[in-house]
LUMLOVEX-849541 format. One record per atom (N, C-alpha, C, O, CB): atom name; residue number from 1; x, y, z. Coordinates in nm, 4 decimals. Each point is the difference from the previous one (the first is absolute). Last residue first. Glycine has a CB too. Layout:
BEGIN
REC  site  pos         X         Y         Z
REC    CA  NUM         X         Y         Z
...
This chain:
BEGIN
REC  site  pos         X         Y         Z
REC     N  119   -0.4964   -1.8678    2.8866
REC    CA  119    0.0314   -0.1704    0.1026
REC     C  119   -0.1031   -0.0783   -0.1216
REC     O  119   -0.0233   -0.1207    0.0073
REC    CB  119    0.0324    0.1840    0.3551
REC     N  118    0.1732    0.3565   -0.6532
REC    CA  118   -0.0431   -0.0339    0.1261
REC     C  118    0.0012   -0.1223    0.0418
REC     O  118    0.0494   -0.0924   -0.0646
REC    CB  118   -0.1572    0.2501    0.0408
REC     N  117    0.3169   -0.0044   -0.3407
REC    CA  117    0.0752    0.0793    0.0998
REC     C  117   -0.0978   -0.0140    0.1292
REC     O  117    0.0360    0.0351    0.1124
REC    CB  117    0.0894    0.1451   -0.2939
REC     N  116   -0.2440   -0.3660   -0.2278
REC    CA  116    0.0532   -0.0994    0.0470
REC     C  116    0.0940    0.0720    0.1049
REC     O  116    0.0811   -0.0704    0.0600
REC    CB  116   -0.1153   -0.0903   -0.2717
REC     N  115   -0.3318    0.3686   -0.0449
REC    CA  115   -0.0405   -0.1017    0.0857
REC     C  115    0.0644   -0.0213    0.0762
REC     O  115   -0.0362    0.0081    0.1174
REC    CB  115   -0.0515   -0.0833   -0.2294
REC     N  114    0.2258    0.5308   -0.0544
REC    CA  114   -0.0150   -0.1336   -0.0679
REC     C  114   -0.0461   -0.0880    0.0897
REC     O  114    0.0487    0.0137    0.1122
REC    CB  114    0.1184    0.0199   -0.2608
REC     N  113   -0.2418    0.5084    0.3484
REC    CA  113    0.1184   -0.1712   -0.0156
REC     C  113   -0.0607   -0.0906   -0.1021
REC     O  113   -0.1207   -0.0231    0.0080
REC    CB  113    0.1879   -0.0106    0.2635
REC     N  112   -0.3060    0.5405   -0.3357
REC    CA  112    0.0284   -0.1086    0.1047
REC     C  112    0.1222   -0.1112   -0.0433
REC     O  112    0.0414   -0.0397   -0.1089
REC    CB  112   -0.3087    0.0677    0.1763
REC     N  111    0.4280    0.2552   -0.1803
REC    CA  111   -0.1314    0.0281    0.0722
REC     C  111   -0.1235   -0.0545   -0.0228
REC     O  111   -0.0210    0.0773   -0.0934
REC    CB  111    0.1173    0.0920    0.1075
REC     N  110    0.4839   -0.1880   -0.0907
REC    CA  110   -0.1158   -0.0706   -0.0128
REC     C  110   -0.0770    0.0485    0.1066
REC     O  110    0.0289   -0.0079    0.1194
REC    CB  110    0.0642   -0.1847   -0.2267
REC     N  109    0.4309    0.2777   -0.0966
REC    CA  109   -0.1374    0.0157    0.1592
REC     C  109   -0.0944   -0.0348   -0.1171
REC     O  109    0.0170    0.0118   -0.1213
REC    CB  109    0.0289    0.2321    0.3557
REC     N  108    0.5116   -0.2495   -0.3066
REC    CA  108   -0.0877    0.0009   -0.0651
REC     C  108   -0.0947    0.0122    0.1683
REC     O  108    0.0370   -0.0010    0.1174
REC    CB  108    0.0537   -0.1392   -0.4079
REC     N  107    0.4152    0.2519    0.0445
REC    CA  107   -0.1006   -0.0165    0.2079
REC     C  107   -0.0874   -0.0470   -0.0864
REC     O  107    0.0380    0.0089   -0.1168
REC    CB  107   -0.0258    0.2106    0.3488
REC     N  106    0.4523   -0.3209   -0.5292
REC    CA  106   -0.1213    0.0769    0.0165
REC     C  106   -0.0734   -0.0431    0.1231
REC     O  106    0.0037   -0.1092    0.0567
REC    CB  106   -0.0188    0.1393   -0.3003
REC     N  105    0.5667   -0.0984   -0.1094
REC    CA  105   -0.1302   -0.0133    0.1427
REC     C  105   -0.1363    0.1164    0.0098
REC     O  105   -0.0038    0.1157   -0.0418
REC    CB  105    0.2374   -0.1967    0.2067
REC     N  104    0.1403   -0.1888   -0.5341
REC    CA  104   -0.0580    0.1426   -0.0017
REC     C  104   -0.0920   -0.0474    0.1369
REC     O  104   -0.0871   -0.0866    0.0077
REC    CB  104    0.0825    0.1934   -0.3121
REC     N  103    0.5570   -0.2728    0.1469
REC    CA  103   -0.1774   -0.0213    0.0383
REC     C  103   -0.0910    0.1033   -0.0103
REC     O  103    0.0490    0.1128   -0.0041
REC    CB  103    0.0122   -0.2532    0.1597
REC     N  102    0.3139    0.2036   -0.5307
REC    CA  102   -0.0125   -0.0331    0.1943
REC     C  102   -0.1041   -0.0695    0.0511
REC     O  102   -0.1023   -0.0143   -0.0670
REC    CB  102    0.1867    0.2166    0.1137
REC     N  101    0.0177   -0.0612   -0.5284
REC    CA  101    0.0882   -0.0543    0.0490
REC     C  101   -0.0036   -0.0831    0.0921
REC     O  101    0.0384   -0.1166    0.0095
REC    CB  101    0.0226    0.2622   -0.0796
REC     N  100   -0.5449    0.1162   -0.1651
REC    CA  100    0.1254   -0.0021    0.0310
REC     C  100    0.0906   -0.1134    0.0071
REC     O  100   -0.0514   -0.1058   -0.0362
REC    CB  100   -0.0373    0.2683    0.1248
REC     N   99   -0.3650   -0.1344   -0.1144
REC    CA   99    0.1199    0.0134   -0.1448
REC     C   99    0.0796    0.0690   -0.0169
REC     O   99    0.0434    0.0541   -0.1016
REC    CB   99   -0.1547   -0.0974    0.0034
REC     N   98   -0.3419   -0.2508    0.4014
REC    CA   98    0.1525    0.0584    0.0158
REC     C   98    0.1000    0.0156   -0.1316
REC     O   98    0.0587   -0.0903   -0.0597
REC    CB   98   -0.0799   -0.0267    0.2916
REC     N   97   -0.5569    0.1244   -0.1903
REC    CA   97    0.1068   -0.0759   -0.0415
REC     C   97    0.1221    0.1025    0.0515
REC     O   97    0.0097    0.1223   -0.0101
REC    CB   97   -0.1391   -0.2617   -0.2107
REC     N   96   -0.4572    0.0843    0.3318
REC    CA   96    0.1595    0.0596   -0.0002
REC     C   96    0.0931   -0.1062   -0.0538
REC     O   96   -0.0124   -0.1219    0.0115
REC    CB   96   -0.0217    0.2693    0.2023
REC     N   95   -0.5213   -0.1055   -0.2598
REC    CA   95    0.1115   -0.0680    0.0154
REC     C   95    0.1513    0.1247   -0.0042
REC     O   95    0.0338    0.0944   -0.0714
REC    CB   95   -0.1941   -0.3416   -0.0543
REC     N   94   -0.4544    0.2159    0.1366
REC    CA   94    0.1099    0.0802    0.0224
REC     C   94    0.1526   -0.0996    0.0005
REC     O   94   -0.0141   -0.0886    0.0844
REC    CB   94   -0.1718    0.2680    0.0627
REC     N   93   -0.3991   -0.1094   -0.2488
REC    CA   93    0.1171   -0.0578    0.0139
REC     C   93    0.0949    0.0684   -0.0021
REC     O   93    0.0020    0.1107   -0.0538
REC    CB   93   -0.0769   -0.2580   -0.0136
REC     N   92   -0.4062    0.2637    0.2928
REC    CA   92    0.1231    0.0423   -0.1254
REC     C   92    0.1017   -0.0805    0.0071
REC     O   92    0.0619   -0.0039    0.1063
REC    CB   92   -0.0918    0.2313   -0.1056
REC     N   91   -0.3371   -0.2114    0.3568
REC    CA   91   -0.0729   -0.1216   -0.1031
REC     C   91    0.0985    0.0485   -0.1358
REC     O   91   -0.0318   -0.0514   -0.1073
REC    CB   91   -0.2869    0.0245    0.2088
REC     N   90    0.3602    0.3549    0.2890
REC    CA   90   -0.0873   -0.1042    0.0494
REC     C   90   -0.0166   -0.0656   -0.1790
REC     O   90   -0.0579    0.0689   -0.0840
REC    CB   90   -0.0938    0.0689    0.3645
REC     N   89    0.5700    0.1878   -0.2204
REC    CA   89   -0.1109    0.0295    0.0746
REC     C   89   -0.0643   -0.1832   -0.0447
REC     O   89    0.0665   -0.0905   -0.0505
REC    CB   89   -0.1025    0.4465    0.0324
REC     N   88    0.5033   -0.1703    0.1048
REC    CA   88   -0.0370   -0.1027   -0.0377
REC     C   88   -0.1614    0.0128    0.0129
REC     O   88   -0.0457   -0.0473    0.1040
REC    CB   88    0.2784   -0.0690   -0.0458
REC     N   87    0.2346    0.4564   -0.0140
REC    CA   87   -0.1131   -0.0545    0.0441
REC     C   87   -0.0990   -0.0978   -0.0849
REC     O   87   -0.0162    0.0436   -0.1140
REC    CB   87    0.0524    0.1574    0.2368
REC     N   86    0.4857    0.0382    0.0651
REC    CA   86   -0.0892   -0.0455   -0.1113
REC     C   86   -0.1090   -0.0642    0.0503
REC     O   86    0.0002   -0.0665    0.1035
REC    CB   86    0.1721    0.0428   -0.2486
REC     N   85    0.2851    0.3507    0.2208
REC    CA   85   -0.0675   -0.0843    0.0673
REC     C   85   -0.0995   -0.0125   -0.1274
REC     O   85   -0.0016    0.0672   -0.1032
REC    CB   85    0.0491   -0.0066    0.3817
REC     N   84    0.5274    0.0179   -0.2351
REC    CA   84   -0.1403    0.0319   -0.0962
REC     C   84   -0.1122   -0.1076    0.0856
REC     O   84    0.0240   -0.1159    0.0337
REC    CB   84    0.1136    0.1669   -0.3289
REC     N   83    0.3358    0.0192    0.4536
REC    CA   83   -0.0448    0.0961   -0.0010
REC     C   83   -0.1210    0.0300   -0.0798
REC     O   83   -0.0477    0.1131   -0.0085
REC    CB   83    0.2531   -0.0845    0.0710
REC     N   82    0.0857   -0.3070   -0.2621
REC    CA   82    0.0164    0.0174    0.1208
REC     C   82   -0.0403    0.1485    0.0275
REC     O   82    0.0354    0.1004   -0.0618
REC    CB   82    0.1379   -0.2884    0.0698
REC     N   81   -0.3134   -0.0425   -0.4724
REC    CA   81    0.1067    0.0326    0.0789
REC     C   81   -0.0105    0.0250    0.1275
REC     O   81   -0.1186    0.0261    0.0204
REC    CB   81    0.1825    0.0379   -0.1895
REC     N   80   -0.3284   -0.1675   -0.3211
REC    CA   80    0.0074   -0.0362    0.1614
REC     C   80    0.1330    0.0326    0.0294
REC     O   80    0.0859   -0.0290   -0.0832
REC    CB   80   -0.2497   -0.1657    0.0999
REC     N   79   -0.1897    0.2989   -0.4582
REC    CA   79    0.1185   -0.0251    0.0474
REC     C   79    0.0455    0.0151    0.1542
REC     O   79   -0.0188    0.1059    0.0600
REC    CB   79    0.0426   -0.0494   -0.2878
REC     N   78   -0.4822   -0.1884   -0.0948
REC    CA   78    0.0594    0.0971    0.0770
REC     C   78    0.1468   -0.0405    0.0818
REC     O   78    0.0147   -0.0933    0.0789
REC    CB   78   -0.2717    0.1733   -0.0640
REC     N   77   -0.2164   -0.1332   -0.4510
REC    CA   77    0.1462   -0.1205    0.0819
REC     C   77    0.0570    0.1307    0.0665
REC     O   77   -0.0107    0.1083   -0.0575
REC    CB   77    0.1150   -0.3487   -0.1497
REC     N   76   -0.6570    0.1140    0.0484
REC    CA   76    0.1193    0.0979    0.0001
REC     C   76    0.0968   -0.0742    0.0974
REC     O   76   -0.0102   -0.0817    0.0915
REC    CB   76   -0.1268    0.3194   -0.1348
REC     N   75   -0.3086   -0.4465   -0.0617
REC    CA   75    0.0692    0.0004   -0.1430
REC     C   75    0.1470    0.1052    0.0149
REC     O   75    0.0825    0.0073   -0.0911
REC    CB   75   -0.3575   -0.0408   -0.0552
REC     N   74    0.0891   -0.2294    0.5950
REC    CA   74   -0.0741    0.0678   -0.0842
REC     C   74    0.0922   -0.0263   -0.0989
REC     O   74    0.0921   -0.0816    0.0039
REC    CB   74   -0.2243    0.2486    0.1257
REC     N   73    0.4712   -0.1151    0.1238
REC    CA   73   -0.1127   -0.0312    0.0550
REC     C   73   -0.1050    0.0443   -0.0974
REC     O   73    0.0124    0.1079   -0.0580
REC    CB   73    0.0818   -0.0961    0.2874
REC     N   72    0.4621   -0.1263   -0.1873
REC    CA   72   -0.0993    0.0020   -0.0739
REC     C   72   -0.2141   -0.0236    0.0536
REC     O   72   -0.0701   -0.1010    0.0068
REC    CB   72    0.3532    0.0153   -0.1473
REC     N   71    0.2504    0.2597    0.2765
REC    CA   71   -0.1135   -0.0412    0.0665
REC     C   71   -0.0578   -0.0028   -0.1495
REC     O   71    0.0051    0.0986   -0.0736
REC    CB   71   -0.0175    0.0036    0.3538
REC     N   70    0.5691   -0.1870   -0.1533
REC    CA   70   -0.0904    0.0865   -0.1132
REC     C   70   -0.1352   -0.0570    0.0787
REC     O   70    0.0070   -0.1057    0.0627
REC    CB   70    0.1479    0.1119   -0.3464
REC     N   69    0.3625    0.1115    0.4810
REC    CA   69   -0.1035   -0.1077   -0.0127
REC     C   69   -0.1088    0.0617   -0.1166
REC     O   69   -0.0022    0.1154   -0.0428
REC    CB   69    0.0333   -0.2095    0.3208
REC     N   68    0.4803    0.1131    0.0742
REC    CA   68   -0.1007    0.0342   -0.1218
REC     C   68   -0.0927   -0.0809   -0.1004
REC     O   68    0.0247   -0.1047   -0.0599
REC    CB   68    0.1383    0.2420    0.0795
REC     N   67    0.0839   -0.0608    0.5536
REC    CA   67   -0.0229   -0.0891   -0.1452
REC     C   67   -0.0789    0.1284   -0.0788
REC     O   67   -0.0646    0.0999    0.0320
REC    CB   67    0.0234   -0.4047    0.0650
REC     N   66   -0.0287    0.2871    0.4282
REC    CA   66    0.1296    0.0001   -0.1040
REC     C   66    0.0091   -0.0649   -0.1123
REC     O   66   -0.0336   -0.1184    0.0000
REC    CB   66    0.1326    0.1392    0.1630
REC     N   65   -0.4522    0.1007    0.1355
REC    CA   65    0.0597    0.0426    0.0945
REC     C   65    0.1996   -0.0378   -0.1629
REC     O   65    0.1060    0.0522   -0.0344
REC    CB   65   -0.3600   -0.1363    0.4018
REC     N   64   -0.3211    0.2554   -0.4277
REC    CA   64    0.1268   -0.0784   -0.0482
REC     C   64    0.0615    0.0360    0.1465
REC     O   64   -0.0318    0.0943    0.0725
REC    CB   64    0.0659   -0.0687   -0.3802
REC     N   63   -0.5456   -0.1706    0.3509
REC    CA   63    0.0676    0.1772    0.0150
REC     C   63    0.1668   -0.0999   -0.0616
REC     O   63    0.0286   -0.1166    0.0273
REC    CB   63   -0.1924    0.3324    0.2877
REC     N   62   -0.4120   -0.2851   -0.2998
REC    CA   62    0.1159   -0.0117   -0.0115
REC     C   62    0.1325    0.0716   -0.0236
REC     O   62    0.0156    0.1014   -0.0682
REC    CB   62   -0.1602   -0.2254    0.0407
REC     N   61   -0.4469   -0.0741    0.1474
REC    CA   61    0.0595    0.1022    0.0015
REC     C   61    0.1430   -0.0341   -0.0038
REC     O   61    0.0247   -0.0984    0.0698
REC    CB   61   -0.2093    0.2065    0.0338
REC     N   60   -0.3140   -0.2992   -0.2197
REC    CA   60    0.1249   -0.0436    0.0518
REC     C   60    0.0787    0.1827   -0.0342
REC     O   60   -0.0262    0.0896   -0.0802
REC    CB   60    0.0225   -0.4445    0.0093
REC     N   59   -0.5455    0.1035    0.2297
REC    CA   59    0.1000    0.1141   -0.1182
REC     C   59    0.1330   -0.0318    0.0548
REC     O   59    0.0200   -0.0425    0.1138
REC    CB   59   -0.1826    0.2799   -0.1584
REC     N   58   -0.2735   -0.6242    0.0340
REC    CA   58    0.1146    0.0878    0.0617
REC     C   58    0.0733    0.1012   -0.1153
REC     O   58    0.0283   -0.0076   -0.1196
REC    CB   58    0.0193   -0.2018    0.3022
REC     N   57   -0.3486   -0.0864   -0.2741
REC    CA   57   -0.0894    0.0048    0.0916
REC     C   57    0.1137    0.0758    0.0510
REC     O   57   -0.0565    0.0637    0.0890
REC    CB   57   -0.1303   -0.2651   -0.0729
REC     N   56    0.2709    0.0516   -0.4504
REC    CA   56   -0.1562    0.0282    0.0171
REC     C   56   -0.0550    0.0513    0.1197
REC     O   56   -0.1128    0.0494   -0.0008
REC    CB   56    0.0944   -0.2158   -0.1363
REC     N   55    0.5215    0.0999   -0.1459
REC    CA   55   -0.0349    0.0067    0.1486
REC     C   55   -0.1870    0.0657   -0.0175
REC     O   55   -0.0309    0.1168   -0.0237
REC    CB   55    0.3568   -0.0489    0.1411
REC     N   54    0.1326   -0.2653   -0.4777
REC    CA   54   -0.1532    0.0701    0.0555
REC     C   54   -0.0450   -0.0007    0.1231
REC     O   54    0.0198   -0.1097    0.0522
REC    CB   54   -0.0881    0.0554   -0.2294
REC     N   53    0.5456   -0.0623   -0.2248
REC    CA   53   -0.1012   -0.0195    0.0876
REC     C   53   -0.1401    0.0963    0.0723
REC     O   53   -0.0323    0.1073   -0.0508
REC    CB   53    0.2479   -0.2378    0.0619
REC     N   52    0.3244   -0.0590   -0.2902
REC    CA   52   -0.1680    0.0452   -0.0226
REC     C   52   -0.0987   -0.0371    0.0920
REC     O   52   -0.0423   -0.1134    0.0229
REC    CB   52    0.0795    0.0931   -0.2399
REC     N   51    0.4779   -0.0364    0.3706
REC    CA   51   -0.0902    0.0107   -0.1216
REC     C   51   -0.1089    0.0252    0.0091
REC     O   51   -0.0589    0.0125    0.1073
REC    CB   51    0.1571   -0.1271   -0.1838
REC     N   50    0.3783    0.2596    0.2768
REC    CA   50   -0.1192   -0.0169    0.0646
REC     C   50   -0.1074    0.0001   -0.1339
REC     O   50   -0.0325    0.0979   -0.0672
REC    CB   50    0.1171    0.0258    0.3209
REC     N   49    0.5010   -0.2103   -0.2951
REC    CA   49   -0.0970    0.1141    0.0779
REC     C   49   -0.1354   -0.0824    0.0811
REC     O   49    0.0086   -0.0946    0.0783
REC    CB   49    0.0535    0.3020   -0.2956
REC     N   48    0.4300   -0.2715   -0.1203
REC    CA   48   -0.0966   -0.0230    0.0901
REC     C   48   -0.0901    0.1032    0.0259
REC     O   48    0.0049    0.1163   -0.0401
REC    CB   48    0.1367   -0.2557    0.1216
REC     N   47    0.2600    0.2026   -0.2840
REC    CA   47   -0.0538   -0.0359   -0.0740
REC     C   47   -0.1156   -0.0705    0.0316
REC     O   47   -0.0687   -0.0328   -0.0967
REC    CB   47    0.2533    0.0613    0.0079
REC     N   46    0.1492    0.0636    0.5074
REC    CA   46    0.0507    0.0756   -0.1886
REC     C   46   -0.1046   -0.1173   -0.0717
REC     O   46    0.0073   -0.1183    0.0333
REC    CB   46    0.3432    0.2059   -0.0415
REC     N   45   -0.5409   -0.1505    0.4895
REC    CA   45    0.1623    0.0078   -0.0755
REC     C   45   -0.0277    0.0403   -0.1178
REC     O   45   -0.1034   -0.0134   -0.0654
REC    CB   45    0.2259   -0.1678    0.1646
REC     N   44   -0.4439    0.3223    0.3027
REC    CA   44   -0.0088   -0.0829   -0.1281
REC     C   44    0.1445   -0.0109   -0.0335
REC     O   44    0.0692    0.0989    0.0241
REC    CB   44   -0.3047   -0.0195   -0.1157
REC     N   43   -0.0070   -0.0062    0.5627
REC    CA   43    0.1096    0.0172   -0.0328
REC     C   43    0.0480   -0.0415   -0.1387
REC     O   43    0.0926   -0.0810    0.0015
REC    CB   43   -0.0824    0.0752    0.2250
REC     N   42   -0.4071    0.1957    0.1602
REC    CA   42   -0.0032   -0.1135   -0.0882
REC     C   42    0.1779    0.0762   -0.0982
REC     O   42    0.0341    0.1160   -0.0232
REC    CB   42   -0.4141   -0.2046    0.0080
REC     N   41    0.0193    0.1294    0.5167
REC    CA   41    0.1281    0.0551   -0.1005
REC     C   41   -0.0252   -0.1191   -0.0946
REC     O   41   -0.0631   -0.1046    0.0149
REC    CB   41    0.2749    0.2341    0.1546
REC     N   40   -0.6038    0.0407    0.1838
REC    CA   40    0.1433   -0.0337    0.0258
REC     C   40    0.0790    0.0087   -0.1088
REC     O   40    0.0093    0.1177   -0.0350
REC    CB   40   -0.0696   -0.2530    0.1944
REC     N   39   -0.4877    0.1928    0.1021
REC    CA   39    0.0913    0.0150   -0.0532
REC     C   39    0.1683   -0.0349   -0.0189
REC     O   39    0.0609   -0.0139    0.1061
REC    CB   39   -0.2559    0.1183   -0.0740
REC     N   38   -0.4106   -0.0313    0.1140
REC    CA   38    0.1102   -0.0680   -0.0277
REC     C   38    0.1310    0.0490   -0.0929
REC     O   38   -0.0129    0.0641   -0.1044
REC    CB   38   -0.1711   -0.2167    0.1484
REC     N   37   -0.3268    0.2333    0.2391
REC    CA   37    0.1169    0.0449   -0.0845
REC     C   37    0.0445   -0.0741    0.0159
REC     O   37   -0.0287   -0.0711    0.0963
REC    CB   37    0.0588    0.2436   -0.1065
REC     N   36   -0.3661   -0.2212    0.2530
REC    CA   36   -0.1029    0.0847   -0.1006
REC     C   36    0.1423    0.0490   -0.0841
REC     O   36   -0.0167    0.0938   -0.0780
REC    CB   36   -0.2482    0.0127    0.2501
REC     N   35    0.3335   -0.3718    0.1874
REC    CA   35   -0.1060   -0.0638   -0.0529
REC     C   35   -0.0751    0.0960   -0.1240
REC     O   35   -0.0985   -0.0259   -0.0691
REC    CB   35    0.0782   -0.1048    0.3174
REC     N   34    0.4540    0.0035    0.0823
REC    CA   34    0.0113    0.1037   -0.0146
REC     C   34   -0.1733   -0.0612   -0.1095
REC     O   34    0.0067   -0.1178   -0.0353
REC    CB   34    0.3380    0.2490    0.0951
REC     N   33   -0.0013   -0.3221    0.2731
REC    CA   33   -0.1530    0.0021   -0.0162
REC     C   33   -0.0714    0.1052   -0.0819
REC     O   33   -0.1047    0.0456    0.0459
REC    CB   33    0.1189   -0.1402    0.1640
REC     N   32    0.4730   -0.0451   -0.1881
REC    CA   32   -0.0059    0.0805    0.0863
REC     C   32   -0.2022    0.0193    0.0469
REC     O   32   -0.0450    0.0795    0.0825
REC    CB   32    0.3409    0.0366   -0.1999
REC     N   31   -0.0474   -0.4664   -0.1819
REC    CA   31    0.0785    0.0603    0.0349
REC     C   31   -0.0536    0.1105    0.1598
REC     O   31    0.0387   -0.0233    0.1145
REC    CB   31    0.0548   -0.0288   -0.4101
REC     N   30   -0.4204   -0.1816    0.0015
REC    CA   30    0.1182   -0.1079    0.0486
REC     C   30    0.1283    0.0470    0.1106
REC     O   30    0.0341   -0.0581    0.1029
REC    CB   30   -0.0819   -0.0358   -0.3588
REC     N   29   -0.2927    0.3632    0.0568
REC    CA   29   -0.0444   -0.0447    0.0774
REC     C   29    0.0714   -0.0935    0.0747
REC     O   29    0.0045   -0.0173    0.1218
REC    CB   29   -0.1623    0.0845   -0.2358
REC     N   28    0.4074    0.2903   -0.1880
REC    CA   28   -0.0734   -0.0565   -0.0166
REC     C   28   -0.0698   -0.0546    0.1335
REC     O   28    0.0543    0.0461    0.1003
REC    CB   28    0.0609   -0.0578   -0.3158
REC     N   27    0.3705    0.2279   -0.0230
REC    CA   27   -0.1469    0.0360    0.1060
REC     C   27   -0.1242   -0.0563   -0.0419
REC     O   27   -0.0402    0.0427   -0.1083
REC    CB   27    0.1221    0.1771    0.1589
REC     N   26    0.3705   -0.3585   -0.2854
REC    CA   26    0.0058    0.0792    0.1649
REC     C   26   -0.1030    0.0189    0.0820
REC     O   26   -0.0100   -0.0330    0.1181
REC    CB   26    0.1523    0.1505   -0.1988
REC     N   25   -0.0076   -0.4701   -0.4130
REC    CA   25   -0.1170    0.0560    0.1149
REC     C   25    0.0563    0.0528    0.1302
REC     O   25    0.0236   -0.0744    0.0951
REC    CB   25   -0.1839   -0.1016   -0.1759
REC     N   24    0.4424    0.0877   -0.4089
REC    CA   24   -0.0524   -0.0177    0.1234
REC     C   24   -0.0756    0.0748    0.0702
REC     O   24    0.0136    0.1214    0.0157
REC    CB   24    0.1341   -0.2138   -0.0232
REC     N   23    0.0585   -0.1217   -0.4611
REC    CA   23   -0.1246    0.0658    0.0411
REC     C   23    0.0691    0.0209    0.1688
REC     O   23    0.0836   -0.0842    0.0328
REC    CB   23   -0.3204   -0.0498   -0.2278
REC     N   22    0.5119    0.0579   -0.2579
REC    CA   22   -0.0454   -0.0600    0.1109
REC     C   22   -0.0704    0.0722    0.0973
REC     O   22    0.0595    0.0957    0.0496
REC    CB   22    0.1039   -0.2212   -0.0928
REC     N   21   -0.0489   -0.0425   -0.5109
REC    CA   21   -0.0428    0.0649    0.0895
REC     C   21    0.0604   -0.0340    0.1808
REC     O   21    0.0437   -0.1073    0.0416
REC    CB   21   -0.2472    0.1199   -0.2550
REC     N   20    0.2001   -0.2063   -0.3590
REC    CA   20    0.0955    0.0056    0.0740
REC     C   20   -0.0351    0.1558    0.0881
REC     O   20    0.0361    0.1053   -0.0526
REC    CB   20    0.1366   -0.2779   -0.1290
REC     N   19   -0.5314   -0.0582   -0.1152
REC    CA   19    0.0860    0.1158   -0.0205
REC     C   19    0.1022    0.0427    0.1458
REC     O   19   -0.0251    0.0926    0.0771
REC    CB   19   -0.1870   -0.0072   -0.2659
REC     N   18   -0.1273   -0.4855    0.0817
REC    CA   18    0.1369    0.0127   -0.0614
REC     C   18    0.0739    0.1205    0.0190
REC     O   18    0.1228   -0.0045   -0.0079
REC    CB   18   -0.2034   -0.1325   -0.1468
REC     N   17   -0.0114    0.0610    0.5489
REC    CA   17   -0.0076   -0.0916   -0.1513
REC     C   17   -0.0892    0.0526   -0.0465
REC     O   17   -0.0749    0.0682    0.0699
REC    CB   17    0.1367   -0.2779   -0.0342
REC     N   16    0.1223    0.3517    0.4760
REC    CA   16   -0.1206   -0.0367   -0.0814
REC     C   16    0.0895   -0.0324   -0.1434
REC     O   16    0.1222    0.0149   -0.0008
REC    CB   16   -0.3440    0.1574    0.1336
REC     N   15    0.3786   -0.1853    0.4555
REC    CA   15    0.0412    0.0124   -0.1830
REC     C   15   -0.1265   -0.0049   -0.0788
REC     O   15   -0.0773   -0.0882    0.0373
REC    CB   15    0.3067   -0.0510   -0.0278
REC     N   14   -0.2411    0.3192    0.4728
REC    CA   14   -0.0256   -0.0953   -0.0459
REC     C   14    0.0220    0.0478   -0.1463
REC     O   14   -0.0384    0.0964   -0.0662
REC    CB   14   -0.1039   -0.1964    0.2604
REC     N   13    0.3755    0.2328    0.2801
REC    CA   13   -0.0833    0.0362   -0.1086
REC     C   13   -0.0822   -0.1179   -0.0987
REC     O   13    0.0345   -0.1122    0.0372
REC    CB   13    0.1403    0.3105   -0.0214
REC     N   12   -0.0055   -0.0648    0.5209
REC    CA   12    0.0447   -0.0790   -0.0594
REC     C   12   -0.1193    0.0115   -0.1244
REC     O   12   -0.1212   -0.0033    0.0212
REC    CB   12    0.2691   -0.1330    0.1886
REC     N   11   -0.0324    0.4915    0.2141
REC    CA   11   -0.0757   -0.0641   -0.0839
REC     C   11    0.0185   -0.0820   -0.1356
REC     O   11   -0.0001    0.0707   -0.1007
REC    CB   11   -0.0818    0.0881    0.2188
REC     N   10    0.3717    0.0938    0.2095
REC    CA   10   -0.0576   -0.0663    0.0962
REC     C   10   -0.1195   -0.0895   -0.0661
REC     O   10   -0.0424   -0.1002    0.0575
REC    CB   10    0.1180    0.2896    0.1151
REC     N    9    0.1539    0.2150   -0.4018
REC    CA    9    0.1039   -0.0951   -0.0104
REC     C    9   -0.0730   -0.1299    0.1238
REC     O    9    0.0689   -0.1004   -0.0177
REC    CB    9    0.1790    0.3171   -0.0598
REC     N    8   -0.5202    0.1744    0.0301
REC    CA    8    0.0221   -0.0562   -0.1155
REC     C    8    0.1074   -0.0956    0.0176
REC     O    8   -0.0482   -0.1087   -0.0321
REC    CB    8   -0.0346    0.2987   -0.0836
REC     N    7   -0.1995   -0.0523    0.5065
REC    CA    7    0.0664    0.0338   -0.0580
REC     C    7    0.0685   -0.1044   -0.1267
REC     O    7    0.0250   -0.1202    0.0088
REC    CB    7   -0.0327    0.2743    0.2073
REC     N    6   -0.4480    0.1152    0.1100
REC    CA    6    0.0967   -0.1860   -0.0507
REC     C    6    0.1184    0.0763   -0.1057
REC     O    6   -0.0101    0.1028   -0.0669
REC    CB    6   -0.2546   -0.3506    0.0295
REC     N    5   -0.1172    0.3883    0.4944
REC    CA    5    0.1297    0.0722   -0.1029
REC     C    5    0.0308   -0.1292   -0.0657
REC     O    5    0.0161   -0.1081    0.0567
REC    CB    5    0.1152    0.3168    0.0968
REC     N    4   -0.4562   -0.2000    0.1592
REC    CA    4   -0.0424    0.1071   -0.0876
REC     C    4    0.0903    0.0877   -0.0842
REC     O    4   -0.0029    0.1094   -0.0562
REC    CB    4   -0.1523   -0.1169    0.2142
REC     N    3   -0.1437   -0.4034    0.1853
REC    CA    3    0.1543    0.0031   -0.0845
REC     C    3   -0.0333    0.1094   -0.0910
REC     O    3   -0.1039    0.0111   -0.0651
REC    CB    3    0.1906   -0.2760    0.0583
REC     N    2   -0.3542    0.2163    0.4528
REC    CA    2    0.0308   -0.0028   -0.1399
REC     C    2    0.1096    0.0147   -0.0176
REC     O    2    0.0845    0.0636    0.0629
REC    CB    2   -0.2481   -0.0016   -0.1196
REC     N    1    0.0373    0.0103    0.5618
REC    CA    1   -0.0117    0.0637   -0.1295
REC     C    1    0.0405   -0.0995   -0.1089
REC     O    1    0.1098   -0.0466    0.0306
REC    CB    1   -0.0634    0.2741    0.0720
């Protein structure tokens, strides 16, 4: 059988720039073969976040696990907290910012996977 559990502290993250981040990939092709999803965490520090951006060929899906956060998607802004899921439909920019104190963490999924979650 497949690998079919990964666990978050077992997966080493990658720092992104400028906006002081750290991504990591759990489920994916790399990870578990996973080919039509993907998914894993991203961890913004106080005043950081996730910039402007677009997804043309994938929907992204996102859920708060802690932090407070603002979604600016499209022309409307929506307040983030734990316990708030969110959705990213096909070709809408969208950026999060952390404005809170704390880190603000988030699951994110991809349907289909970003290129680079495959071999």
């Amino acid at each position: 059988m497949a690998k079919v559990i990964v666990r978050e502290s077992d997966v080493e993250g990658t720092k992104k720039t400028p906006w002081p981040r750290v991504s990591k990939i759990l489920i994916s092709e790399h990870t578990v073969g996973a080919k039509q999803i993907s998914m894993g965490t991203n961890v913004s520090e106080p005043g950081s976040g996730i910039p402007i951006h677009k997804h043309t060929d994938s929907e992204e899906a996102m859920f708060v696990i802690e932090g407070t956060g603002k979604l600016i998607c499209g022309n409307e802004e929506y307040d983030l907290y734990p316990g708030t899921a969110l959705f990213s439909p096909l070709g809408v920019e969208h950026q999060i910012i952390n404005t809170g104190d704390t880190p603000f963490k988030i699951v994110w999924a991809y349907a289909p996977p970003l290129p680079d979650h495959l071999k």
